[in-house]
N, C-alpha and C positions, 0 to 999 in steps of 0.2 A: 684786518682787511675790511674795509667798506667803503659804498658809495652813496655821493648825499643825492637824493631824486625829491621830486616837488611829485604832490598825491592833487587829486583836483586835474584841473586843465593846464596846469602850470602860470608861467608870468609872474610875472611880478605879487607878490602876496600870500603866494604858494607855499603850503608849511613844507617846512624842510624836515624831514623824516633821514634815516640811516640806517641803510642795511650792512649788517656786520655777518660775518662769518658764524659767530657763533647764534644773532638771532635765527636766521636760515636754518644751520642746521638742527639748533633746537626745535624749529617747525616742521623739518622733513622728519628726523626722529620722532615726534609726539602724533603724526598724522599717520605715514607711513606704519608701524608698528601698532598703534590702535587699532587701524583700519581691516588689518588683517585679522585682529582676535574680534572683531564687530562690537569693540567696547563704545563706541562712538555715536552708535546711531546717524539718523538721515544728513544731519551737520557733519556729523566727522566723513559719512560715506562723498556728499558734495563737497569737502574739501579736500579729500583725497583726489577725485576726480577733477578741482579745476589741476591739483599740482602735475596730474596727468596731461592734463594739457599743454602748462607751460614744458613739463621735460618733451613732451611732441614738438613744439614749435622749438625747443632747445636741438631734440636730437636731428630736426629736419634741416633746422640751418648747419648744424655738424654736417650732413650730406652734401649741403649746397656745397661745404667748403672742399669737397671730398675726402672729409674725416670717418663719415659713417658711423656707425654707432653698432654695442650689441643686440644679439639678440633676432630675428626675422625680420624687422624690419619697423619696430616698434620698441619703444622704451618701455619695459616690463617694470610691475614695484618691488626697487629695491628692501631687499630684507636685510642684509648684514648689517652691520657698524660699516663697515668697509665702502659697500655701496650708498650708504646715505650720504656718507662723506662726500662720495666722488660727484652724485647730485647736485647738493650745495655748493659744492666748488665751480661745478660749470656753471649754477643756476646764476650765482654773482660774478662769475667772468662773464656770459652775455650779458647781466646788468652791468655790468660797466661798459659794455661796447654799443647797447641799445638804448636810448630814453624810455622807446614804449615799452620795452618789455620790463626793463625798473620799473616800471609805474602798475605793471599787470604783477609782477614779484610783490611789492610793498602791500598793493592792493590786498590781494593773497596771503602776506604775510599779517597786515593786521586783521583780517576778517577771520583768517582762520587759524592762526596760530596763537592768539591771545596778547596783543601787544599790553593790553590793560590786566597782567597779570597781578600786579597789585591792587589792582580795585578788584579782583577778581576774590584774591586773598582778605582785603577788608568784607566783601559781602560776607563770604561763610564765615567769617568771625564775628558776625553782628548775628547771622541769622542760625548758625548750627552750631548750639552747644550742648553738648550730648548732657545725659543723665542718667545712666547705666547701673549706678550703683542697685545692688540687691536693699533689700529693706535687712535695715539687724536685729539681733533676738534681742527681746527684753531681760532674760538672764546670764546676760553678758557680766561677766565677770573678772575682777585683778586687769592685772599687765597695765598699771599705771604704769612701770619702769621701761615697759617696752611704748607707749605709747609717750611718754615724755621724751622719747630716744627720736620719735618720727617725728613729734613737735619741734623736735629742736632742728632736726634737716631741715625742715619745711623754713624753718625761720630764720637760717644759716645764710640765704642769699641761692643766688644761682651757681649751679653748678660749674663744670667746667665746659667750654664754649662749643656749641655743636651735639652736646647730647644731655641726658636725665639726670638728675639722678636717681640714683637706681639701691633700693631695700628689696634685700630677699630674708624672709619672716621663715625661719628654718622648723623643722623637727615632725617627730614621727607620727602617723593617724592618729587622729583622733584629740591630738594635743591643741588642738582651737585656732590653729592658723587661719582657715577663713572668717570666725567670729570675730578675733582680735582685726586683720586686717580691711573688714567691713566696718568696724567700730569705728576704727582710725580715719578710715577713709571718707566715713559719714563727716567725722569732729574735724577734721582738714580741710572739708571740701571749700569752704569760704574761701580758704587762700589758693583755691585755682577755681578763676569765676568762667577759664573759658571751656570747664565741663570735664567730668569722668565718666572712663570707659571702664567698663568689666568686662570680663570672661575666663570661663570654666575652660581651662587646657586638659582637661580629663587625661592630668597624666599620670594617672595611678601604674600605668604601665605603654609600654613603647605601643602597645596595640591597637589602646585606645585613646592615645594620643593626639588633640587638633592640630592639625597643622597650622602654620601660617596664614597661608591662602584663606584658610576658612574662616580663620577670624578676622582678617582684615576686610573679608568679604560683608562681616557686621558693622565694623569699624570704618570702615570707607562712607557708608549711607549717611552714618550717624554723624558723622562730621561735614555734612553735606553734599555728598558727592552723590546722582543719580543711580538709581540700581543701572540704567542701561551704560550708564557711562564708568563704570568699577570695571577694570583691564581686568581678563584671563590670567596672564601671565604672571608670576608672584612677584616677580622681580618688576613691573611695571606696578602690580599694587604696591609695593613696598616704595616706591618714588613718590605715588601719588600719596602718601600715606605721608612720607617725610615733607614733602610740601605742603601738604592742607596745618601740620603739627606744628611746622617751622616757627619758633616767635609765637607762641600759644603758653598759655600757665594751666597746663591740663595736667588732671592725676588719670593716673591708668592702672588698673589690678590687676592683675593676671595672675589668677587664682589654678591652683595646683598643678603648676609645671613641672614638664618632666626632663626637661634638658633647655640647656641653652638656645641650644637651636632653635627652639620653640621660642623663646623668647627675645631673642636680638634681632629679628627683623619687624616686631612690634615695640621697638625703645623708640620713642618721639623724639623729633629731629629741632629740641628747643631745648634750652639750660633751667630753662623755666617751671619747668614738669617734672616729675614725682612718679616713679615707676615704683609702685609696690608689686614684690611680688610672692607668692608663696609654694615653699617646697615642701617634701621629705629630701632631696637630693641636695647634694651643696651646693652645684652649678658653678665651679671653681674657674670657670670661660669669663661668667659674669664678674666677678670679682677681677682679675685678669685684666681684661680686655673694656672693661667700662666701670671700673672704680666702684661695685657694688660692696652695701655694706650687710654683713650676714650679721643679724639680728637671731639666735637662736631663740626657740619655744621651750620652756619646759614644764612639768608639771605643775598644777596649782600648790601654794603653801594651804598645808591644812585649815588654818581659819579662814582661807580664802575658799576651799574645797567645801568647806560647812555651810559658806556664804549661798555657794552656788546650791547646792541642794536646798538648803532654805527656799531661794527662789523657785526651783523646780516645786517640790513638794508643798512648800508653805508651810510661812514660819511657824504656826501655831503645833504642824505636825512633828518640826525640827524640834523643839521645845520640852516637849514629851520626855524626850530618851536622850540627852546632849550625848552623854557618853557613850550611846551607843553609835550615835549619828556621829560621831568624830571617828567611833572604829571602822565604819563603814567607810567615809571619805579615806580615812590611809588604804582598806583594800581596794578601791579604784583609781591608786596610786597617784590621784590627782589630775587625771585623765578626764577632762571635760566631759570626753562625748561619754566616757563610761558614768559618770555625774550624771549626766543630763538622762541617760536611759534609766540609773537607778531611780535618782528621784520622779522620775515621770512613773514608774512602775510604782515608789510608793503615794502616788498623786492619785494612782488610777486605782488601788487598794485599799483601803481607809482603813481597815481592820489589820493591815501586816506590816508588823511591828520590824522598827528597826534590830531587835535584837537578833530575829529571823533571819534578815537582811544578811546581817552580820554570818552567822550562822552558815547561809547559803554560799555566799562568799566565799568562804572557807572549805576548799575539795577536801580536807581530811575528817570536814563531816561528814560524809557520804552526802556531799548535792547532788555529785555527780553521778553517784552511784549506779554502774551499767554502762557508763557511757564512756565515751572517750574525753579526757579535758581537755578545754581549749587549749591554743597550741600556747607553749612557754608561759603557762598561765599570765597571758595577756588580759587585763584589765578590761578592754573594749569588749575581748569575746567574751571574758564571763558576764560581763553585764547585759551582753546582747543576750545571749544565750537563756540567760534568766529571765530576761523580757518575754523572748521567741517559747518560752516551755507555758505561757499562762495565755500566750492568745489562743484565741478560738479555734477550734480548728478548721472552718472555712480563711479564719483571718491567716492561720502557720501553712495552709496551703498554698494562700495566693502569694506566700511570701517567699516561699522557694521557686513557684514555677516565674518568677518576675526577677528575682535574683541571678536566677542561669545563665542571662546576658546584661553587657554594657548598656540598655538602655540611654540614652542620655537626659529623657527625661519620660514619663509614663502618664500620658495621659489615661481619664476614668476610662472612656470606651476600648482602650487598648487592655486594661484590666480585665475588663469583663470580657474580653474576646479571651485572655489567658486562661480564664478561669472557666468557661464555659463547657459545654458537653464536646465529647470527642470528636463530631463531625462538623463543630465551630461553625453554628450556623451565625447568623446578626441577633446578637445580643437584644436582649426585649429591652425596655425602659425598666421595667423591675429588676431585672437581672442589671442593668447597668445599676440603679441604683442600692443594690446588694453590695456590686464593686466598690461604689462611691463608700458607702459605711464600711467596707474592710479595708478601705486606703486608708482613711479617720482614725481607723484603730491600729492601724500600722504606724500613723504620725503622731497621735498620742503618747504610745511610750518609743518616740524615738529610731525606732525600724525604720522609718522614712520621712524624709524631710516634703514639704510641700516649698515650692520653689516660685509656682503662681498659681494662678485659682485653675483648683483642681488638676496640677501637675505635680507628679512627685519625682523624687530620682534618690536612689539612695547612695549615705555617704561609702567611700571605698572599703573600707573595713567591716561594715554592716552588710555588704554585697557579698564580700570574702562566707562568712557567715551564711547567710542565705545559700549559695552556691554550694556552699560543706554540705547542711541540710538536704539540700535538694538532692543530691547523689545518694546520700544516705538513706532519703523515705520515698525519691520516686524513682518509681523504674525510667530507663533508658526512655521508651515507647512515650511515657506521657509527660515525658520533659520535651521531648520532640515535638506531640501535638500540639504543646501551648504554646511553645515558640511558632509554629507554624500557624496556626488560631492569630496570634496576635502580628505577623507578616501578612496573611491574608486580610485581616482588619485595615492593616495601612494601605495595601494594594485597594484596596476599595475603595477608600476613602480619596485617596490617590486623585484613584481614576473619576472620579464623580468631579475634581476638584478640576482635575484637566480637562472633562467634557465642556464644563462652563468657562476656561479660561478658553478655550481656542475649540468652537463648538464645529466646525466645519473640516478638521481635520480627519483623513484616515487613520484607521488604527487599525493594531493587531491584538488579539486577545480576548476573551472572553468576559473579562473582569468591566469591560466598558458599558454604560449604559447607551441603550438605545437613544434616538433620536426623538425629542420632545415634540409630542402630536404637533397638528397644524395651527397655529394660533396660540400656542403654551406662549407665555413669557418669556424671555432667555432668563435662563438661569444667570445668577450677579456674578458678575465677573472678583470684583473686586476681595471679598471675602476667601471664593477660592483662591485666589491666590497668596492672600495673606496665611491660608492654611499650609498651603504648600511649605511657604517661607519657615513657618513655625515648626513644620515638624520634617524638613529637610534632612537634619540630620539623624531621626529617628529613622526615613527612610532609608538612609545607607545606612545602616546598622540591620534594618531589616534584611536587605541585599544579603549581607554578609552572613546574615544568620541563615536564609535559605539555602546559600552556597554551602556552607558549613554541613548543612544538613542532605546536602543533594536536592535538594527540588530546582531543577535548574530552569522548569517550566515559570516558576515563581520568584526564579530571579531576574529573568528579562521580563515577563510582565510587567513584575516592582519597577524596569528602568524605564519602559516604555510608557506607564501612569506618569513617569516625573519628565516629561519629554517637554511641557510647557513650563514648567517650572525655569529647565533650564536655558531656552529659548528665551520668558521674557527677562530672568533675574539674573543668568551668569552661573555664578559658582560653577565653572568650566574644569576647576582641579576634583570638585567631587563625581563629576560626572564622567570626567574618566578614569575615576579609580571606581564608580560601579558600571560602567559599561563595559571597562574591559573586561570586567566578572559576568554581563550580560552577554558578549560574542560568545567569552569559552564556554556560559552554559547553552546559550542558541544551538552551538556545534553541537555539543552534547547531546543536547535533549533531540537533534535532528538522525542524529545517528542512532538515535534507542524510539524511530517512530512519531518522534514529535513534530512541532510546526514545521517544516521545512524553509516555511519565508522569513523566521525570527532571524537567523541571524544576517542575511540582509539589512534588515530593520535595525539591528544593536547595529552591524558595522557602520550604519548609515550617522545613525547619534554618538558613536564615538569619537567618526570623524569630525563633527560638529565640536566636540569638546574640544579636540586636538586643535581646529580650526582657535576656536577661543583661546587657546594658548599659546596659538602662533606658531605649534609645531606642524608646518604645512606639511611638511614631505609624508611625514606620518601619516597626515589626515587624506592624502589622495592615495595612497595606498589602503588604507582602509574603503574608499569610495571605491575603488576599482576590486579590490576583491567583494565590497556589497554587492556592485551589478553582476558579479561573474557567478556568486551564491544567489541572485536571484533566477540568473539567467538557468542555471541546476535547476532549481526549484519552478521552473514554468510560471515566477511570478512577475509580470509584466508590470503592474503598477509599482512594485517594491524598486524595480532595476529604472524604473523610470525616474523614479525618486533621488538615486543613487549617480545616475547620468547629470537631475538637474542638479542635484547639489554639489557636484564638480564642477559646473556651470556659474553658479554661485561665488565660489573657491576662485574661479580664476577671475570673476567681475574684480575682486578684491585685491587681486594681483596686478591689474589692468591686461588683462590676455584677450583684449575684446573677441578677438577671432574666434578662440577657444573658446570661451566661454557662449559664442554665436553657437559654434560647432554643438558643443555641447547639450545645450539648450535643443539644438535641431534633431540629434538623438534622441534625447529623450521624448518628444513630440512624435517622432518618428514609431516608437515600444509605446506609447499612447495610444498610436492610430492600431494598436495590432490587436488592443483589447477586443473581444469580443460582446456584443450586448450582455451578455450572460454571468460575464468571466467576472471573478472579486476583482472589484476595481472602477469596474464599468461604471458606476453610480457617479464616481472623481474625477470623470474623463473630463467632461465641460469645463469644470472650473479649475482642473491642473492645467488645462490648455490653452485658459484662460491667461492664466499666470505666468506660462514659458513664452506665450507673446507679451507679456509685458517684462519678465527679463531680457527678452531678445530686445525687443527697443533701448531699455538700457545698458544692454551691450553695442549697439550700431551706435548710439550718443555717444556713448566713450570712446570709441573708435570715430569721432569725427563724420560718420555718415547721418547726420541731421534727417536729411528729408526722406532715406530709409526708417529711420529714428521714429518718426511720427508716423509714418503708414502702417511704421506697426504697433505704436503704442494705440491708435484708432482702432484697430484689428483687437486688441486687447480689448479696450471701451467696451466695444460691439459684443463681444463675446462673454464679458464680464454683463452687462444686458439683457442678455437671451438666457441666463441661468434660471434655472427652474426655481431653486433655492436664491434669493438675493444675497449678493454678498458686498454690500453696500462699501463697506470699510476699503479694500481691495481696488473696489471699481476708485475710489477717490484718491489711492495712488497710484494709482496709473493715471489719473488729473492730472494729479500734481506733479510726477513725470513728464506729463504732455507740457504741461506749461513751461515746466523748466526747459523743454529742447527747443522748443518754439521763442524760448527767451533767448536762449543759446542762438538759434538760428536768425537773431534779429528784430521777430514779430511779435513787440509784445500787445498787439492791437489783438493779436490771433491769442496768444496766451492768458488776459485777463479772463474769459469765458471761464474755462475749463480750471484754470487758479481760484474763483468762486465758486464753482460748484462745488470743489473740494472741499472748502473750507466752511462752506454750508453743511456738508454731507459731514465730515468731521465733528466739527460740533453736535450736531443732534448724536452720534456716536458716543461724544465725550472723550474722544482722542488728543488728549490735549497737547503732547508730546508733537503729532503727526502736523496737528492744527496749526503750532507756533512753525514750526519749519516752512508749511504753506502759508501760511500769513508772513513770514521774510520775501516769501520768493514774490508772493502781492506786491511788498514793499518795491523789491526791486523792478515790478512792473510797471510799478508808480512812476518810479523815477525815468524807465526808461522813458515813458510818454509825457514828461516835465509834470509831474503834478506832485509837487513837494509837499504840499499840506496831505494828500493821502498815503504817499512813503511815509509819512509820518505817523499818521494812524494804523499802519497796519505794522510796524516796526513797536509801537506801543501796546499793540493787539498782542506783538510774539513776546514781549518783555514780558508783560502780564504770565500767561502763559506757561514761558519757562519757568516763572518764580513760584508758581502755582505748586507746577512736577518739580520742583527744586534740582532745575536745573539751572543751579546759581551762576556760571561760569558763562554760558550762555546768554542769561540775563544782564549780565554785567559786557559783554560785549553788543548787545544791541543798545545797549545804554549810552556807548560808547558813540557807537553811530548817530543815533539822535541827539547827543550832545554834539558832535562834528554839524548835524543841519540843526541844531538851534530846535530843536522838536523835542523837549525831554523832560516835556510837561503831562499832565494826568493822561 
């Protein structure tokens, strides 16, 4: 089904465009569903709301005809499958029965749906080709058979049509699965030029298992896709994932999985690509269901076992005792990581002879004597073991109390917070660099790998270990403190990172720093947030660990520090797996004396996550028991918070009324604060900000010249702050502009569209900047001046390609090449 329409003025000359059934609804699908999890940003948010408009003038002629339509009396946005369908299908029966409104659908359909989805797809093939790979050990050793085995796939041709192919590198810790499959993937990379990804599935066990979401949530960026623009939803990343991959020659590791599941919605959606991946599990789904080929590991051959210790220790040292060094390689059964700790341990010894070695090896000499032996005299634990009995004893402390959890990777200052005196104050610069020289000696002989500067994480069987110890030489009480020492370090850190990423917000909690005297510098945005990014995932581990431990005070804290985190980057599946942990401990801690306004506050961010996943129902039930827990708790700013961001919720929805209403509540529990009351300080410029939502709920609803009197209202008020909040005041500009555009004037709209774009820039909002310089453009054109649509269309290309938001850029390219403008 389609119809042919002319874009332009029509006539004679007019390009003949086609809308089909299936482009439509692949636009209402990709707008609609984004829109709601706010993976879209100000472009996906204005394209939501023109298609708002057309289903308005759709459901209004339904009326004329006395069809009526659902719902009070307004076209709500569709969420199901069901309902997008039925959209699209009306949206091209009125194109076929109207010219203008064809021409306002096409319109629509190429600005905002991406008709240049192939140039879209050439851009990030030119400009993102990831490079993921870890760096490999220099005593990498053997498995020519198993790396002649990958040479030969790789050079086999493409696979079978629509997906990888797919190697799973099998067998038990410690047997060299990620060295071997780092080797490989270094020595292959040439023949996939359009980039490798990596990542650790930490699935040594189901608990501490990545999920999907989380690593696509890497994967997405690095293949060019915008942090704001990476969907919530795992099933919309996983689409966007199969399209950016589609027709790509990419290798991808996915290093220690724990189940298929894990890994079949990270297979690239190209014959071209090279899934390695590496187990202890068979993963018999993979084999099954995508033709994988299982590649076992097994122990090194003795002269290959000699070789390796050679390299560890040096050859001069192997050389000495051959025959002793050979007896040594058969008791670490030919176990890599057990190699790798002996010879490191004879590296670090110069005087301890391999015959000792030997000797120690062997539990029927008394090594172990007193002790318990490692379990099934396993290779890895005796070798650890024998490492772990000659460090120091600051170095065998910090290596138990760091062992007791999954860390996913250990920074020095988390160290030294472990390690520190029992009431874990902030580690001195000495003390960190105490920590720094006992990580050194922990990665010397093997206990811990360093991963990047100055980050360690230990392998799964050296943790096992650590953790045995740790139960054994510390009490209960100071395995708790150091775990809580090193959750308290992240919460700090946190929260110093969120003060600078989003400095004018409220908070709750103690752990926040005050407000930076009058004339300080703003603290760099930029850096905190890269911290956040990098140790994201240590932070839900922290969660977890507080939870674990009952501090429930310190686990909404931990969520409410990461509260900008997930506002500007996403990862919306982590944040409601520790926010739900943040409500139940809010309640908690409220019921034993504690904050009373916290769990307000969590309900308020979990809804938020929910919101990014698209599960709305969820997410307004959580808003409404926030305001009802605040409205308990006498906290007037928290329930306000909780009013606007239901307010929010239904802008997304198109519920302009609701979302008016909304909005008017909350303003309403605003007016109620008292001078005095926590809160009072945020009245001005929350109030600020509910009159500039309410303007963009009267725009969406068609009411224009309510629209502006209050988005002016907003201006005014954004002006009179005591505090400048410069950023803010410029969109609600660029609001003004766009309703004033909407409403015809764009004689009225250029003013306030330059001021924004002034005030942007000196901010360095470049994101904010490019959406306002489109909306320039379009001012341009309105008032004929095509040489400036053209400069400021070239302004926002610039721009998007800057924040790589390549898909973007590539539709403004689009446009400029239509006027002939698509020059520097």
């Amino acid at each position: 089904m389609g119809y042919r329409t002319w874009d332009g003025r029509g006539g004679e000359g007019g390009r003949v465009e086609l809308l089909t059934t299936a482009a439509v609804l692949a636009a209402v699908e990709s707008v609609t569903s984004d829109v709601v999890a706010g993976a879209t940003g100000e472009f996906g948010r204005r394209a939501s709301e023109a298609l708002a408009g057309l289903a308005r003038r759709l459901w209004r002629r339904d009326g004329e005809d006395g069809e009526g339509g659902p719902g009070d009396g307004e076209p709500v946005l569709p969420e199901t499958a069901e309902e997008r369908r039925e959209l699209a299908r009306r949206l091209l029966e009125l194109a076929g029965q109207d010219p203008e409104f064809a021409r306002d659908l096409e319109g629509w359909l190429r600005d905002s749906a991406g008709v240049v989805e192939d140039r879209e797809r050439e851009a990030r093939r030119a400009l993102a080709r990831p490079r993921l790979l870890p760096p490999g050990t220099p005593a990498f050793t053997d498995r020519e058979g198993v790396l002649d085995t990958l040479t030969a796939l790789a050079d086999a041709g493409a696979a079978a049509p629509g997906g990888p192919r797919v190697v799973v590198l099998l067998g038990p810790g410690g047997i060299g699965k990620t060295a071997t499959a780092v080797h490989a993937a270094h020595a292959l990379a040439g023949r996939y030029p359009d980039g490798q990804l990596y990542a650790d599935l930490r699935g040594a066990s189901a608990a501490t298992a990545a999920s999907p979401s989380e690593i696509l949530g890497r994967f997405l960026p690095a293949l060019g896709l915008a942090d704001g623009a990476v969907p919530g939803e795992e099933r919309r990343q996983v689409d966007r994932y199969r399209d950016l991959t589609a027709g790509r020659r990419l290798l991808v590791l996915l290093d220690n999985a724990h189940s298929a599941a894990q890994v079949v919605p990270l297979l690239t959606a190209s014959s071209g690509s090279l899934v390695l991946v590496t187990s202890r599990y068979r993963l018999p789904e993979l084999v099954r269901d995508h033709g994988a080929r299982l590649v076992p590991l097994g122990p090194l051959e003795d002269a290959d076992a000699v070789r390796l210790l050679a390299r560890i220790a040096g050859p001069e040292r192997v050389a000495r005792q051959p025959a002793h060094v050979a007896a040594v390689a058969r008791s670490c059964a030919g176990v890599p990581l057990a190699l790798c700790a002996t010879g490191a341990r004879a590296a670090e010894r110069e005087h301890l002879s391999w015959e000792r070695i030997v000797r120690e090896l062997s539990p029927e000499n008394g090594a172990f004597s007193g002790e318990e032996e490692p379990d099934g005299r396993d290779p890895v634990l005796l070798a650890t073991h024998l490492s772990y009995r000659e460090l120091s004893p600051p170095a065998a402390r910090l290596y138990r109390l760091l062992g007791q959890r999954p860390w996913p990777q250990i920074p020095v200052g988390a160290a030294a917070a472990a390690a520190g005196p029992a009431a874990g104050p902030e580690a001195s610069p000495a003390e960190e660099d105490q920590a720094r020289a006992l990580l050194e000696e922990l990665a010397r002989v093997h206990l811990l790998e360093e991963v990047a500067e100055e980050r360690y994480r230990f392998h799964d069987a050296v943790r096992r270990h650590a953790a045995r110890q740790a139960a054994r030489e510390e009490s209960p009480a100071e395995l708790a403190r150091a775990t809580g020492r090193m959750a308290r370090w992240f919460l700090r850190r946190a929260a110093e990172a969120d003060a600078a990423v989003l400095p004018g917000r409220w908070r709750l909690g103690p752990a926040f720093p005050g407000p930076p005297p009058p004339g300080a510098p703003p603290r760099p945005v930029a850096p905190a947030l890269a911290w956040l990014r990098r140790e994201r995932e240590n932070l839900a581990e922290a969660v977890r660990a507080a939870e674990e431990q009952g501090s429930d005070g310190l686990v909404w804290q931990l969520c409410e520090a990461t509260w900008s985190l997930h506002l500007k980057l996403g990862f919306h599946q982590q944040q409601a797996d520790t926010h739900a942990r943040g409500v139940a401990a809010a309640r908690r801690a409220a019921e034993d004396f504690g904050d009373a306004r916290a769990e307000g506050r969590m309900r308020v961010q979990h809804a938020f996550a929910l919101m990014g996943l698209g599960r709305t129902e969820e997410a307004e039930e959580q808003l409404r028991d926030a305001a009802e827990a605040d409205r308990r708790a006498g906290h007037r700013r928290g329930q306000a918070t909780a009013e606007e961001t239901l307010g929010l919720l239904r802008l997304r929805q198109w519920r302009w009324a609701e979302a008016e209403a909304a909005f008017a509540r909350a303003r309403e529990t605003l007016g109620l604060i008292a001078p005095d009351e926590e809160g009072a300080r945020d009245v001005p410029r929350a109030t600020a900000l509910l009159a500039f939502h309410t303007g963009r709920a009267l725009r969406g609803d068609g009411r224009l010249t309510e629209a502006v009197r209050r988005l002016l209202e907003a201006l005014a008020l954004f002006g009179a702050l005591e505090v400048p909040d410069p950023y803010n005041g410029a969109r609600v500009r660029t609001a003004l502009g766009e309703t004033l555009l909407d409403a015809g004037d764009p004689g009225a709209a250029r003013a306030p569209l330059d001021e924004a774009l002034e005030v942007l820039s000196a901010e360095g909002a470049w994101l904010p900047q490019a959406e306002a310089a489109l909306l320039r453009a379009r001012c341009a054109r309105d008032l004929g001046d095509a040489e400036g649509e053209a400069a400021f269309l070239r302004t926002a290309r610039k721009l998007y390609e800057r924040t790589g938001e390549l898909a973007a850029a590539a539709r403004v390219e689009d446009r400029l090449a239509r006027l002939g403008g698509d020059g520097p």
